[in-house]
N, CA, C and O atoms as a Maestro MAE file, in Angstrom:
{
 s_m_m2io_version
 :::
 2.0.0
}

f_m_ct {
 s_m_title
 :::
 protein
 m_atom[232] {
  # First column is atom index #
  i_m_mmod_type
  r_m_x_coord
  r_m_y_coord
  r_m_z_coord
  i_m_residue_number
  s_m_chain_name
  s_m_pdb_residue_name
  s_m_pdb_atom_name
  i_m_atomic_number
  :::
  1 25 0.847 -1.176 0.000 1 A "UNK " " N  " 7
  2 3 0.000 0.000 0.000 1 A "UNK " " CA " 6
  3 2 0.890 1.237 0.000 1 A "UNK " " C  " 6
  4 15 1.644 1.487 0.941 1 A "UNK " " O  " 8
  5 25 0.790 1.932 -0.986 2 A "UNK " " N  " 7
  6 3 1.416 3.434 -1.052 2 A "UNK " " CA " 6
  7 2 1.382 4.462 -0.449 2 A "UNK " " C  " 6
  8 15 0.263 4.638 0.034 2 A "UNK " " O  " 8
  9 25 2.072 5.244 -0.235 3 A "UNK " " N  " 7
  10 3 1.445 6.214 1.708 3 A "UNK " " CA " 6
  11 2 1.680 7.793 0.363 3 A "UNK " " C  " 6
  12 15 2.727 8.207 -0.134 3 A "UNK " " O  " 8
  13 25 0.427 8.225 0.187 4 A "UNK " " N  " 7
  14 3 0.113 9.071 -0.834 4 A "UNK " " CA " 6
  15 2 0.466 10.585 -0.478 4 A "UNK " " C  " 6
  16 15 0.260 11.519 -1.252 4 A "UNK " " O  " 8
  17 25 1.005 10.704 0.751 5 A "UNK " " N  " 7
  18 3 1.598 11.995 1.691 5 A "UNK " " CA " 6
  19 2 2.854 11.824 1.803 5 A "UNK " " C  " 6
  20 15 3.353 12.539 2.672 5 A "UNK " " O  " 8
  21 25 3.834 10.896 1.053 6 A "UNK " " N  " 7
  22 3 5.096 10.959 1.839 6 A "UNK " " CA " 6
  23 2 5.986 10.564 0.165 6 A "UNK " " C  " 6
  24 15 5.774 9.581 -0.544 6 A "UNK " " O  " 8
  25 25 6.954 11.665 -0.081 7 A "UNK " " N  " 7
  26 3 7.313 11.712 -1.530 7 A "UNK " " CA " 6
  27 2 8.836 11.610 -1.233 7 A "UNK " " C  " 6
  28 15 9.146 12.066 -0.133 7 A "UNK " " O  " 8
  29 25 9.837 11.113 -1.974 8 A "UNK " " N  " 7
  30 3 11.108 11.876 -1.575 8 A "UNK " " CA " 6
  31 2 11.787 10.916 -2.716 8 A "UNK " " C  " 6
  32 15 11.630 9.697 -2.770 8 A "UNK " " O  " 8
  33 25 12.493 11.626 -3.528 9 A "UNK " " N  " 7
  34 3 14.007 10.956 -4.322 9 A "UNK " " CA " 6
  35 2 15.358 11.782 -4.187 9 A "UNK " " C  " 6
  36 15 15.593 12.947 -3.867 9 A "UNK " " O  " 8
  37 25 16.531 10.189 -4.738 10 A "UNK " " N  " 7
  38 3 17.491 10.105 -4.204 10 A "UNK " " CA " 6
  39 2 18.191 10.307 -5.738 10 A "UNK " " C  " 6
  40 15 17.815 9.607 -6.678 10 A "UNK " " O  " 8
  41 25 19.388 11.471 -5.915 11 A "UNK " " N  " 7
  42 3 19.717 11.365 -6.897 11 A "UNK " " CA " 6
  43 2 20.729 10.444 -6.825 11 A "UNK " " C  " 6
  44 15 21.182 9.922 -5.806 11 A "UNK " " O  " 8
  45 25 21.115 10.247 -8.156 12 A "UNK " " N  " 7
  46 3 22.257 8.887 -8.096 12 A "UNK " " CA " 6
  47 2 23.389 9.333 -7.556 12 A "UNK " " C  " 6
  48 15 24.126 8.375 -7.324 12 A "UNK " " O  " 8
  49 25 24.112 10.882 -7.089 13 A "UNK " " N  " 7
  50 3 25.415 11.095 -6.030 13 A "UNK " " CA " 6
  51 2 25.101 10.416 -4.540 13 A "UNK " " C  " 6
  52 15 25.863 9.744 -3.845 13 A "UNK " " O  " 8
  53 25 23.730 10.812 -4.281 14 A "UNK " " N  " 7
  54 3 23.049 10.546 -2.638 14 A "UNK " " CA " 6
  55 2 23.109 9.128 -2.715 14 A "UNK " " C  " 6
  56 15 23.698 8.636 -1.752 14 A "UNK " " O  " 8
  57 25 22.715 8.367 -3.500 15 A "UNK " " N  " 7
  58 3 23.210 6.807 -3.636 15 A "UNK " " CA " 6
  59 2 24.349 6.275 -3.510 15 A "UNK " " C  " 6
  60 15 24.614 5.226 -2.924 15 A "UNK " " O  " 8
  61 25 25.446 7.384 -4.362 16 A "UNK " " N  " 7
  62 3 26.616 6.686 -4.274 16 A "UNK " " CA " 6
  63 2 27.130 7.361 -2.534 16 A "UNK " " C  " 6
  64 15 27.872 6.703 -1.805 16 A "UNK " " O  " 8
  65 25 26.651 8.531 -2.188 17 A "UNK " " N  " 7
  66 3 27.267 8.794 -0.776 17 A "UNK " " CA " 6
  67 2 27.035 7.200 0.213 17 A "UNK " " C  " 6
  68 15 27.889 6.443 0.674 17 A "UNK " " O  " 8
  69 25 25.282 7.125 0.276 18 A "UNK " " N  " 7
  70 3 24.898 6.246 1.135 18 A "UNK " " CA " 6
  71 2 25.624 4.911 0.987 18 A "UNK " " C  " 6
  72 15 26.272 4.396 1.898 18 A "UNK " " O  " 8
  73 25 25.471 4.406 -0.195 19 A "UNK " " N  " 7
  74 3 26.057 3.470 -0.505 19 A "UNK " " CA " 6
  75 2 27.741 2.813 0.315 19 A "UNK " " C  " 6
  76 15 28.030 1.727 0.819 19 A "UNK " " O  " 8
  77 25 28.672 4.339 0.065 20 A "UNK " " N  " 7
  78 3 29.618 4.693 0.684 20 A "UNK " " CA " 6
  79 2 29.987 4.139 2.100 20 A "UNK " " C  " 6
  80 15 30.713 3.294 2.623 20 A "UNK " " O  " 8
  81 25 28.839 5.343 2.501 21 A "UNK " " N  " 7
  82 3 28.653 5.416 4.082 21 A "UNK " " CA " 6
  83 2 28.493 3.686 4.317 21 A "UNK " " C  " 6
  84 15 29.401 3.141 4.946 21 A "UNK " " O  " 8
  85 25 27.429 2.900 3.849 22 A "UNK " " N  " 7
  86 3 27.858 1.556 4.892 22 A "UNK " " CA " 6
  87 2 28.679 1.030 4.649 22 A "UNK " " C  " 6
  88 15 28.836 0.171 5.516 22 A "UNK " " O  " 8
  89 25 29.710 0.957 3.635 23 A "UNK " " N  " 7
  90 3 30.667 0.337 3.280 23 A "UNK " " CA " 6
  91 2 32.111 0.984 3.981 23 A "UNK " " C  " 6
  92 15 33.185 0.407 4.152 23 A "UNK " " O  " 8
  93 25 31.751 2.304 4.297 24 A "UNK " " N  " 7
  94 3 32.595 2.411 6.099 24 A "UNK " " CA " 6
  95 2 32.364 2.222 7.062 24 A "UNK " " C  " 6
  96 15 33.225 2.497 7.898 24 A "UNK " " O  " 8
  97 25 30.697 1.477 7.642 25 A "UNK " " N  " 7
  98 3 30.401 0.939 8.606 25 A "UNK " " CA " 6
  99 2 30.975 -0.382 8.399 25 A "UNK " " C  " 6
  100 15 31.942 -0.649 9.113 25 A "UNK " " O  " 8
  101 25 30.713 -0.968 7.848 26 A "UNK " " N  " 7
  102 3 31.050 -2.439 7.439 26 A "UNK " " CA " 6
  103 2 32.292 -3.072 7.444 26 A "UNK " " C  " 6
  104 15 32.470 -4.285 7.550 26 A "UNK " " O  " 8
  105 25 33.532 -1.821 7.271 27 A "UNK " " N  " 7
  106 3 34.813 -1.519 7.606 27 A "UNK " " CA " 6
  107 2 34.593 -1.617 8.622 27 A "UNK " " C  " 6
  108 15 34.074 -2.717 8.810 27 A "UNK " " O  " 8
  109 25 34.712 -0.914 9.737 28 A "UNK " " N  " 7
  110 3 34.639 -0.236 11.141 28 A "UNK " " CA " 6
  111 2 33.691 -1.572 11.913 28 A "UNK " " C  " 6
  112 15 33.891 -1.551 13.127 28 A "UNK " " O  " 8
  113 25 32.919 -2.477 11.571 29 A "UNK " " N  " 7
  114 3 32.553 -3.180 11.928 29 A "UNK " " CA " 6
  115 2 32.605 -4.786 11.649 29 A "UNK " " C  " 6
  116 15 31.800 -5.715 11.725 29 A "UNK " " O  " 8
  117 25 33.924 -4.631 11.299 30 A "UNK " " N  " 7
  118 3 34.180 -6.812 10.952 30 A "UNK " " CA " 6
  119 2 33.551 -7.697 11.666 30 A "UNK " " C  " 6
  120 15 33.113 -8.776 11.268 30 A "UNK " " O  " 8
  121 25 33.507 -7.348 12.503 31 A "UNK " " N  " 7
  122 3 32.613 -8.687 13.799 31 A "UNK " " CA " 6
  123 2 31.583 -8.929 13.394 31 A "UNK " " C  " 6
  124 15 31.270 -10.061 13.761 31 A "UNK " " O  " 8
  125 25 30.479 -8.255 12.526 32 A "UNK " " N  " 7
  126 3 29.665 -8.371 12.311 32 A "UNK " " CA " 6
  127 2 29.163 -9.459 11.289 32 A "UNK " " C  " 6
  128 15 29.533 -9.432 10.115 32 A "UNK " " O  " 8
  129 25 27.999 -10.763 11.955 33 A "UNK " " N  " 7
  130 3 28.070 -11.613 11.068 33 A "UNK " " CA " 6
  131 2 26.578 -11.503 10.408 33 A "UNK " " C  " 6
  132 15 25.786 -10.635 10.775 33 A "UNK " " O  " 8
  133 25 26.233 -12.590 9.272 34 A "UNK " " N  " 7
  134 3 25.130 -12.279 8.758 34 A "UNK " " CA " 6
  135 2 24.253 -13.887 9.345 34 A "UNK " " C  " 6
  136 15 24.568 -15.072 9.453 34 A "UNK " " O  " 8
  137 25 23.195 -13.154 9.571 35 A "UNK " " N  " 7
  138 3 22.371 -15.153 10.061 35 A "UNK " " CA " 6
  139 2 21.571 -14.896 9.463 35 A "UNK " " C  " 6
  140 15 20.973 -13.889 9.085 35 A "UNK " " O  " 8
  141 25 21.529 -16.751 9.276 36 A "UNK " " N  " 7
  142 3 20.659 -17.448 8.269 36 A "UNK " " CA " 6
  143 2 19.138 -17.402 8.557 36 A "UNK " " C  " 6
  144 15 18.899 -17.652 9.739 36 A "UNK " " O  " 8
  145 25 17.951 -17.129 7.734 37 A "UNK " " N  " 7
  146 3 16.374 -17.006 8.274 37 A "UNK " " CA " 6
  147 2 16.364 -17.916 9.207 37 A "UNK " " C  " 6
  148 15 15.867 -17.359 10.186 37 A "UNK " " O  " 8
  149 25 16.686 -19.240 9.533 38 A "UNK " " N  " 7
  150 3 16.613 -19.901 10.280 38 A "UNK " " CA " 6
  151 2 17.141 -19.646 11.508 38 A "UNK " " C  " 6
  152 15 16.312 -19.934 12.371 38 A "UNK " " O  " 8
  153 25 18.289 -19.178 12.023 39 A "UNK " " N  " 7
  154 3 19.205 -18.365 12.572 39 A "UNK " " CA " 6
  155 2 18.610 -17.347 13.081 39 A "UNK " " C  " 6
  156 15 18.948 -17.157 14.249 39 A "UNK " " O  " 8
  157 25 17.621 -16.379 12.545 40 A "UNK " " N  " 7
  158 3 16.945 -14.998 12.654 40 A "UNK " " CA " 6
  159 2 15.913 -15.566 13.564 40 A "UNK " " C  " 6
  160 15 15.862 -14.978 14.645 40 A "UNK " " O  " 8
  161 25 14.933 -16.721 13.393 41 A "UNK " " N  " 7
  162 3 13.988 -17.158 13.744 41 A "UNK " " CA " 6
  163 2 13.685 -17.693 15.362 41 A "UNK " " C  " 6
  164 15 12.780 -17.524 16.179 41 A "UNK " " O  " 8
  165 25 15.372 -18.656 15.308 42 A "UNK " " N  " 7
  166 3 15.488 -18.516 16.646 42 A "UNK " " CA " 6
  167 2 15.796 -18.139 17.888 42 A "UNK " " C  " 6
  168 15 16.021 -18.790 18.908 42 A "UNK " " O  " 8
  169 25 15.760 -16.262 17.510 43 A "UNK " " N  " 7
  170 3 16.349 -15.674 18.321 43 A "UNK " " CA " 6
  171 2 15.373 -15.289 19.122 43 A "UNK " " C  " 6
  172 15 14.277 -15.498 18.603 43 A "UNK " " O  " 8
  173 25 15.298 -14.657 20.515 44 A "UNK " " N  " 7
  174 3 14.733 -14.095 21.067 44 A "UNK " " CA " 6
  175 2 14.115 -13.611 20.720 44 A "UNK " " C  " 6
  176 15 14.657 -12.895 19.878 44 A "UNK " " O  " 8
  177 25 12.598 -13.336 20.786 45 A "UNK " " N  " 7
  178 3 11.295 -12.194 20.376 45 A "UNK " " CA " 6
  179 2 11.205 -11.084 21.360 45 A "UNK " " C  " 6
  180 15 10.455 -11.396 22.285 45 A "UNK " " O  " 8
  181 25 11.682 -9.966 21.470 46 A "UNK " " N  " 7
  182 3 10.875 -8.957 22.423 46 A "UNK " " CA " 6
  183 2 9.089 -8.749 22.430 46 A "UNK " " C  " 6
  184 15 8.447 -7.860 21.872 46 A "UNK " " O  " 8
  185 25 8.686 -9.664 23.094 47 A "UNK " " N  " 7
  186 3 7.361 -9.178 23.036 47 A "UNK " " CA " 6
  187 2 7.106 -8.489 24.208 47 A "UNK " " C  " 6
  188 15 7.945 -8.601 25.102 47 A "UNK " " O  " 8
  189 25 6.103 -7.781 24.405 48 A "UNK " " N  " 7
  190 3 5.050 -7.357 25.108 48 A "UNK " " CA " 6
  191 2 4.918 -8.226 26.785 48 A "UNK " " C  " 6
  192 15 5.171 -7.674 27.856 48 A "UNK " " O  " 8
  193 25 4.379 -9.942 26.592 49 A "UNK " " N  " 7
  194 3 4.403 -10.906 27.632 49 A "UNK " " CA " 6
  195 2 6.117 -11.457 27.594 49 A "UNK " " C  " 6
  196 15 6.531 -12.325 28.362 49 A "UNK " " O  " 8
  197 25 6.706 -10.987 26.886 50 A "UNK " " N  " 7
  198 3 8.154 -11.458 27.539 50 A "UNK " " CA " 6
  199 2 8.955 -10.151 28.277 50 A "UNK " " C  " 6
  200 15 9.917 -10.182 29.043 50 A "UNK " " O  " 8
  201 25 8.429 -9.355 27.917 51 A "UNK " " N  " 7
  202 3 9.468 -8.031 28.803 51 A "UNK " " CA " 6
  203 2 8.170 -8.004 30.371 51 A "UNK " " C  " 6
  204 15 8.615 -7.976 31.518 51 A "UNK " " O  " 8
  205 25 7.143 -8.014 30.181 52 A "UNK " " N  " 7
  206 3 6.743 -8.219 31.270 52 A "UNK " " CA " 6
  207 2 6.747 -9.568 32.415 52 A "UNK " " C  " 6
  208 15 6.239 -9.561 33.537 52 A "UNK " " O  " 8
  209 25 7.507 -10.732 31.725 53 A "UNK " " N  " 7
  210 3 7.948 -11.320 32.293 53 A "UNK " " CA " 6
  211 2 9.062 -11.346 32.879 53 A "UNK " " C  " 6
  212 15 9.268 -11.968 33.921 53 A "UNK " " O  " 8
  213 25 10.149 -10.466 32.081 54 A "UNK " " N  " 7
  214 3 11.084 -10.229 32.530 54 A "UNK " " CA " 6
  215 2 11.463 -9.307 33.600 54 A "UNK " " C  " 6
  216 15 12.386 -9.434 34.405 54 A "UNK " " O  " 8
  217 25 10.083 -7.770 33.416 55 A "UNK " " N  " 7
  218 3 10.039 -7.291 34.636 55 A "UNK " " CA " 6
  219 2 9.843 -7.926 35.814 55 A "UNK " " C  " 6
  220 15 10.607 -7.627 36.731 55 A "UNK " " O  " 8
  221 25 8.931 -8.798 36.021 56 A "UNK " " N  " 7
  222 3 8.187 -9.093 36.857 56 A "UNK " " CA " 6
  223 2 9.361 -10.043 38.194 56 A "UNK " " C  " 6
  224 15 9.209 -10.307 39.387 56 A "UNK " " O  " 8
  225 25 10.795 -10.380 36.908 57 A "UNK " " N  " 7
  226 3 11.658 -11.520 37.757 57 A "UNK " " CA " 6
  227 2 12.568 -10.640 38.563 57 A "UNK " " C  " 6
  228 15 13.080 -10.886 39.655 57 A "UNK " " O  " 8
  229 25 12.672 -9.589 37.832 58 A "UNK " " N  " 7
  230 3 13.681 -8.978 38.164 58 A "UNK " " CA " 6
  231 2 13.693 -8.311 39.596 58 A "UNK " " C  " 6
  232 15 14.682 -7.686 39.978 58 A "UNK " " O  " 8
  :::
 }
 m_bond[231] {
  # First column is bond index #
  i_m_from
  i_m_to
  i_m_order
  :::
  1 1 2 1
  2 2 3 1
  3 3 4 2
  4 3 5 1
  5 5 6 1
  6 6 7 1
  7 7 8 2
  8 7 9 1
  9 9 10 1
  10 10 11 1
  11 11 12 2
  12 11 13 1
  13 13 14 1
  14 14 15 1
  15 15 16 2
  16 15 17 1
  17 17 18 1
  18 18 19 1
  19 19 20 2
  20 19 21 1
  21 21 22 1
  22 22 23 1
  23 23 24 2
  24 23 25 1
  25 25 26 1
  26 26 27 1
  27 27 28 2
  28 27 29 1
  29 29 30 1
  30 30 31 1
  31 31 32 2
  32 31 33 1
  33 33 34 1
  34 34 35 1
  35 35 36 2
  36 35 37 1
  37 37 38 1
  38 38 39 1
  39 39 40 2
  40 39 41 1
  41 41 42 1
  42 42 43 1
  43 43 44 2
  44 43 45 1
  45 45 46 1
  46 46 47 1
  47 47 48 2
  48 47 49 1
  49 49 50 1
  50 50 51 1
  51 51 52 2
  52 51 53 1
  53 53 54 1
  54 54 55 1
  55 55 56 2
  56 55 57 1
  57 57 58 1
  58 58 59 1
  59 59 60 2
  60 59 61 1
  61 61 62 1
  62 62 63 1
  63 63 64 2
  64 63 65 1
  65 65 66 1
  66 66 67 1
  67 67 68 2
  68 67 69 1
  69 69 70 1
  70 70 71 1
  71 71 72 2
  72 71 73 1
  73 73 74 1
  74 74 75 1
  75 75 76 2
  76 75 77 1
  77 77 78 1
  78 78 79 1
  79 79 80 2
  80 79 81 1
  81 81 82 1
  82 82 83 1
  83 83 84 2
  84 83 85 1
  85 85 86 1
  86 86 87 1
  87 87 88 2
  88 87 89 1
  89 89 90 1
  90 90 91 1
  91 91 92 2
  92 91 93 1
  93 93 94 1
  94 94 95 1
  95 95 96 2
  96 95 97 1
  97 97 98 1
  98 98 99 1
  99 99 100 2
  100 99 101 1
  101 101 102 1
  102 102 103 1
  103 103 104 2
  104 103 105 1
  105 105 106 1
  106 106 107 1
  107 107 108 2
  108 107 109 1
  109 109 110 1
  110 110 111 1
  111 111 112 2
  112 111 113 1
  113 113 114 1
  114 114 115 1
  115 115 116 2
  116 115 117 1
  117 117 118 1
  118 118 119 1
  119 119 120 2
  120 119 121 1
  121 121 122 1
  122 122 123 1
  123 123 124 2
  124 123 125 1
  125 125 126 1
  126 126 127 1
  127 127 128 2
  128 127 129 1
  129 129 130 1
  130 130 131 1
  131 131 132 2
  132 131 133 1
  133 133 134 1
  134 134 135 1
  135 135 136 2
  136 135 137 1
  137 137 138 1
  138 138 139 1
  139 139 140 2
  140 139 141 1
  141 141 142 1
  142 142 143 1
  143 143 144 2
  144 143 145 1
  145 145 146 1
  146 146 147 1
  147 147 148 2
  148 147 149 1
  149 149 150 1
  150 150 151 1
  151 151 152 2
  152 151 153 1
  153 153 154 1
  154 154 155 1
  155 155 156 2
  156 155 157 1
  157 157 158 1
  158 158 159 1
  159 159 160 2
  160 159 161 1
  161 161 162 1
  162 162 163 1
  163 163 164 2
  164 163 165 1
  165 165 166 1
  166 166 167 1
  167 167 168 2
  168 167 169 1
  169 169 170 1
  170 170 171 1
  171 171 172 2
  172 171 173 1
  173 173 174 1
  174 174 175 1
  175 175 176 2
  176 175 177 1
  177 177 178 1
  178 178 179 1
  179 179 180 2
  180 179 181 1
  181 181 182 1
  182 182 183 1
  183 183 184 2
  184 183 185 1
  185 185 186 1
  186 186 187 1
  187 187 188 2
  188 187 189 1
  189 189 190 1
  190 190 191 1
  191 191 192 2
  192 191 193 1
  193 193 194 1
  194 194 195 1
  195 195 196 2
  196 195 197 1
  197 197 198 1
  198 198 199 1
  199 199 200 2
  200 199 201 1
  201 201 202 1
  202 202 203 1
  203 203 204 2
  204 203 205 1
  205 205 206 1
  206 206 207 1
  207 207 208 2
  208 207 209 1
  209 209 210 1
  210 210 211 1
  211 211 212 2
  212 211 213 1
  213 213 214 1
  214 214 215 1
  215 215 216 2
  216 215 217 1
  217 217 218 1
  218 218 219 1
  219 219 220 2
  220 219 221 1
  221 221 222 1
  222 222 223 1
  223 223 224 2
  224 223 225 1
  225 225 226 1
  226 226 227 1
  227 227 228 2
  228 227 229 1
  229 229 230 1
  230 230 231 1
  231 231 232 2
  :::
 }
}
């Protein structure tokens, strides 16, 4: 669904900046690994009944 109030383009320099820019995060950040959907799936959920469970132990 298209949000008919909210407009904005990127010329192709602002691409190549951004582009840039994470590819000096990505530098600056080697540790960083990539996980697999499966991997993603079984991580922790912040929900709603888990942070209030977690308040509740603490």
């Amino acid at each position: 669904m298209a949000y008919q109030n909210i407009t904005g383009s990127l010329t192709p320099a602002d691409i190549q900046e951004i582009k840039a820019a994470f590819a000096i995060i990505q530098a600056k950040l080697p540790f960083l690994v990539t996980l697999s959907v499966e991997k993603r799936r079984k991580l922790f959920k912040a929900t709603a009944t888990s942070a209030h469970k977690s308040l509740s132990t603490a």
